[in-house]
C-alpha angles and dihedrals in degrees: 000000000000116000135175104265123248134193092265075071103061095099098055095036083047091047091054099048083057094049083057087050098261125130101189120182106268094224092053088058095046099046086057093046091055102047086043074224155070093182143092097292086192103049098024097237129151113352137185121205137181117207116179132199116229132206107202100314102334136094109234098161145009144203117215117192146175124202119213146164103249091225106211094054090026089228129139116254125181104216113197098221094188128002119181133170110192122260101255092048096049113135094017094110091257089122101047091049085059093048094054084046096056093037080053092057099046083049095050082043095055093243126178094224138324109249124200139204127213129171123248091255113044090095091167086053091054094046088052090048089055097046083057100072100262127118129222105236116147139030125240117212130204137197132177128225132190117229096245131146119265122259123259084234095058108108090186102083119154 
């Protein structure tokens, strides 16, 4: 059953995040977990959600998604952010059924188109993503900043 997370579900979101190599702040999560949101609760606008699929009464994945305006065609797109089965539950199906559920709701939406990230490294990820019917057509850069102060010499400041 997939269900919208709630804040009973911090340990095994938290646990799953840790099996994909993250270590997020558990308040963080659960801060998130608690509003349903990080978006805008009076317009509307971008919204994350987590959704996780349980097995009886335990969590055994979550979807994790943000909804945004794709600004050059100023249509709706629900991005998953994360996506994780357990590790003992891997290659049940238990993926791909969160994935329809996720391509339903941005359906039902009226989005534009449901985008995915993937590391670099997760090649069998990459391998489900495109079974699934998605292709693989841009490439997404990153680049980290410190959180420093600007220099006297920047002329840009806001």
């Amino acid at each position: 059953m997939i269900r919208r997370a709630n804040p009973g579900d911090v340990k095994a979101v938290l646990n799953l995040l840790q099996q994909l190599g993250y270590s997020p702040d558990a308040e963080q999560v659960l801060a998130l977990l608690e509003t349903g949101s990080t978006g805008n609760q009076t317009t509307g606008d971008t919204t994350d959600e987590v959704y996780v699929y349980e097995q009886g009464l335990c969590v055994v994945a979550f979807v994790a998604l943000h909804r945004q305006v794709y600004f050059p065609t100023m249509e709706f797109l629900t991005r998953v952010m994360a996506l994780c089965v357990d590790e003992a539950q891997r290659s049940r199906g238990i993926g791909q059924y969160l994935l329809r559920f996720v391509e339903n709701l941005a359906y039902q939406r009226g989005d534009r188109a449901v985008e995915v990230t993937s590391s670099l490294q997760r090649d069998r990820t990459h391998q489900f993503y495109l079974n699934q019917g998605y292709s693989q057509h841009s490439y997404k850069f990153i680049k980290e900043v410190a959180v420093t102060a600007p220099s006297e010499n920047d002329n840009w400041r806001l």
